[in-house]
C-alpha positions as CSV (number, residue, x, y, z in Angstrom):
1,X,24.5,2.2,37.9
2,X,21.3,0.9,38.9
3,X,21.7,-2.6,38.4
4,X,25.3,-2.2,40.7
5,X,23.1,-0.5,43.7
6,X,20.2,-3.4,43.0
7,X,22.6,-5.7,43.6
8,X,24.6,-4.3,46.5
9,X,21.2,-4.0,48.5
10,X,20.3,-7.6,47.6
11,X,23.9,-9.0,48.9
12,X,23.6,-6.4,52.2
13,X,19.6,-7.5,52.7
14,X,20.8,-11.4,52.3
15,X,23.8,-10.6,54.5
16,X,22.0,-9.4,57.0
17,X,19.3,-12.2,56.4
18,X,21.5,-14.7,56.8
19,X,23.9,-13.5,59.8
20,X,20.6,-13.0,62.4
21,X,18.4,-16.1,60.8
22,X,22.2,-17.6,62.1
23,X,22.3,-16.0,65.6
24,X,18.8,-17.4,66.4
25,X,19.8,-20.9,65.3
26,X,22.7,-21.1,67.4
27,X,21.1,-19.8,70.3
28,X,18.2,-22.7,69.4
29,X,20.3,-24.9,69.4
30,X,21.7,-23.8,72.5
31,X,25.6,-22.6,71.0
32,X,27.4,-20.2,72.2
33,X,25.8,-16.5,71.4
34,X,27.7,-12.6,71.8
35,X,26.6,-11.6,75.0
36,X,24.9,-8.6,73.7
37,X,22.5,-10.6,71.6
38,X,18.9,-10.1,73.0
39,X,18.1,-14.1,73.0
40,X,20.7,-15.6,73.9
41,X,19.7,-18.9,75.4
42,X,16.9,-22.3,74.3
43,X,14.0,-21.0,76.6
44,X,14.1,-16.9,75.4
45,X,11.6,-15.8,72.6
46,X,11.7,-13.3,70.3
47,X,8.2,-12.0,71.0
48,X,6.9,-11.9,74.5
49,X,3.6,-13.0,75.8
50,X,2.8,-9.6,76.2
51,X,3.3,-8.3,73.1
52,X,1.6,-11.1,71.6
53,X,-1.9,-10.1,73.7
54,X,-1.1,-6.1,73.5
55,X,-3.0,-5.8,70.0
56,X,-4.8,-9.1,70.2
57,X,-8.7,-7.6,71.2
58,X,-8.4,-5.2,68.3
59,X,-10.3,-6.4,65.5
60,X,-7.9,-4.7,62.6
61,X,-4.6,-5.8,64.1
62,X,-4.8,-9.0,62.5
63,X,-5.6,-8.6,58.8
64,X,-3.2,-5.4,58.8
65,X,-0.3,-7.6,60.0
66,X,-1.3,-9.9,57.5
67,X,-1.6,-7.9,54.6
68,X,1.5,-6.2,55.0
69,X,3.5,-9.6,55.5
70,X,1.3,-10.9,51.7
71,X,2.8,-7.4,50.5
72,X,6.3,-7.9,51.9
73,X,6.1,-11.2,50.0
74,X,4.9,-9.6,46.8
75,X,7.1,-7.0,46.7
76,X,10.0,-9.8,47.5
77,X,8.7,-11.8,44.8
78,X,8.1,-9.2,42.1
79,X,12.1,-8.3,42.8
80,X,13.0,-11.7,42.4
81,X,11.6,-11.7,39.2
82,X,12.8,-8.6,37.8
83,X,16.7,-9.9,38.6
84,X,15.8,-12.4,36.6
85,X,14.2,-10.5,33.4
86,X,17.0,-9.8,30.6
87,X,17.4,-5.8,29.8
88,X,18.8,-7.4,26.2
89,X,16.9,-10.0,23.4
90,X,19.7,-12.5,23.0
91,X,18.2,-13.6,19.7
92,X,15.7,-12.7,17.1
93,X,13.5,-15.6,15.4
94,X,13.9,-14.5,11.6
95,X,11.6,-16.5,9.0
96,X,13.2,-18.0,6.3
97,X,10.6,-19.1,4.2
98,X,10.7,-22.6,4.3
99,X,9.1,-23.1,7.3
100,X,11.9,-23.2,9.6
101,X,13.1,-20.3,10.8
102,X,16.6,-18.9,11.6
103,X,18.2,-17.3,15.0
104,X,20.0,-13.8,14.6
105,X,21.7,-13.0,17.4
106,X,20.1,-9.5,19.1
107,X,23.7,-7.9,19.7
108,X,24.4,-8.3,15.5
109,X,21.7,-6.8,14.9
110,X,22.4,-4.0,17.8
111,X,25.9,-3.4,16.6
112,X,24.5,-2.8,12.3
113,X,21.8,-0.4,13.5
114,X,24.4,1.6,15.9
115,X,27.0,1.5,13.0
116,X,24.3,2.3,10.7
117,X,22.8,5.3,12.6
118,X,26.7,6.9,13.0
119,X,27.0,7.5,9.8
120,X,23.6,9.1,9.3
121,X,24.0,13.0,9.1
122,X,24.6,14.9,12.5
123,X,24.7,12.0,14.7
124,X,27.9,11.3,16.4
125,X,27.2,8.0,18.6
126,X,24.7,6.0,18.7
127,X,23.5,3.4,21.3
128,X,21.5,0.1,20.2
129,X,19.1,-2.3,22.7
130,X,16.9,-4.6,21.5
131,X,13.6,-5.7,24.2
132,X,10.9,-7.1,23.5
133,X,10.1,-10.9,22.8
134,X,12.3,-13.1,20.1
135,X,9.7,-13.0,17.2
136,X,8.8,-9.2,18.0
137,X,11.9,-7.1,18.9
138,X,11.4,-3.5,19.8
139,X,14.5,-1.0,19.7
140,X,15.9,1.4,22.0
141,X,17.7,3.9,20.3
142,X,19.4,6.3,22.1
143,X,21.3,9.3,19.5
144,X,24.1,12.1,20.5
145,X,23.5,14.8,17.9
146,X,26.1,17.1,17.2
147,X,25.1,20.6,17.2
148,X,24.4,21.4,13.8
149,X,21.7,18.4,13.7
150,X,18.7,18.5,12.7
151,X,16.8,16.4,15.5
152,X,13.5,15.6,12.7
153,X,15.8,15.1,9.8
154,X,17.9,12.6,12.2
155,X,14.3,10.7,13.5
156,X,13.0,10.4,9.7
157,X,16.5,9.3,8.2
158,X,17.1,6.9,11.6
159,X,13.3,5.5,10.4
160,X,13.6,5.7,7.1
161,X,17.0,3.9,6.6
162,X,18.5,2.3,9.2
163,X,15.2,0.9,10.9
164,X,13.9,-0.3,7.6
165,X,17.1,-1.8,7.0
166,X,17.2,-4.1,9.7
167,X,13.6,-4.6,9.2
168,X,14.3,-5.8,5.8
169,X,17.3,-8.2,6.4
170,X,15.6,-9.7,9.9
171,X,12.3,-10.5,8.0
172,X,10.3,-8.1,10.4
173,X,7.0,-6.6,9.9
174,X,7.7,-4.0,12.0
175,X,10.0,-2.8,14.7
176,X,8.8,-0.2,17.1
177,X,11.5,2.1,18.4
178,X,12.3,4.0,21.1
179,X,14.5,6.7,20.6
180,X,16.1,9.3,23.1
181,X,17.8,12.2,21.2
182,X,20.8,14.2,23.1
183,X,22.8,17.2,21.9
184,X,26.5,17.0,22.5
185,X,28.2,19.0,24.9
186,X,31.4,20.6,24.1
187,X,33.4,21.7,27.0
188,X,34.9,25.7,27.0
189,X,38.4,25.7,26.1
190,X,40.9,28.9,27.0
191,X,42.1,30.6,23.7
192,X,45.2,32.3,24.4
């Protein structure tokens, strides 16, 4: 959900972006313009003299407009980057011994430890995400208990078994997890 909205606003912000950066070419280049747009010939500017020199004798008006443009950027920048970041390790760097080492792709592993943890005791689904960096993967582990579940008999069992398990056959020292517990929810039914 929040990576649809995150890219909604991105393609509305660059639509917008792009449709008045647009405008203001064509009416520098002197092209035809709507009539209702607010510079609409070569020699009209988009900030007048006067409110150029309306703030220009205070001494803060200049490093505030400044800072807040460097944080605009920031901020722009710093959402750039987080498009960019994977949610998901594609692979895992196992060690195989001989020096070399081995890639395990990060959904294999994803889809044993979810099949694993369904068959554990009390848990009905289980949801598997891998993060962290190629040669130290961290787990997000996200359980639906049924309702007679024991949530500390599921955590120890989930650690105990299917976390050492795929820090067995990946070659891992260790594999920090994250893991989110939920109770199912049964919906009333009528008995007639």
């Amino acid at each position: 959900m929040l990576r649809t909205v995150n890219r909604v606003v991105l393609g509305l912000v660059g639509l917008v972006l792009f449709l008045v950066g647009g405008a203001v070419l064509a009416a520098g280049l002197g092209l035809d313009v709507p009539s209702w747009w607010p510079w609409g010939t070569k020699r009209d500017v988009l900030v007048s003299r006067s409110r150029r020199v309306h703030w220009h004798d205070q001494d803060w008006w200049w490093p505030v407009v400044i800072a807040v443009l460097a944080l605009l950027v920031l901020l722009a920048l710093w959402w750039l980057l987080a498009q960019l970041r994977r949610a998901r390790l594609a692979e895992i760097l196992v060690d195989s011994g001989d020096g070399e080492g081995a890639l395990l792709r990060g959904r294999a592993l994803e889809s044993v430890l979810e099949s694993e943890a369904e068959t554990l005791d009390g848990v009905a689904r289980a949801k598997v995400v891998l993060a962290g960096r190629r040669t130290a993967p961290a787990a997000r582990v996200a359980l639906l208990l049924e309702p007679h579940a024991r949530p500390a008999v599921a955590l120890v069992r989930l650690d105990e078994e299917s976390l050492a398990h795929a820090r067995t056959s990946a070659g891992l020292t260790e594999l920090p997890a994250e893991v989110r517990l939920r109770a199912v929810k049964h919906r009333a039914r009528r008995v007639s």
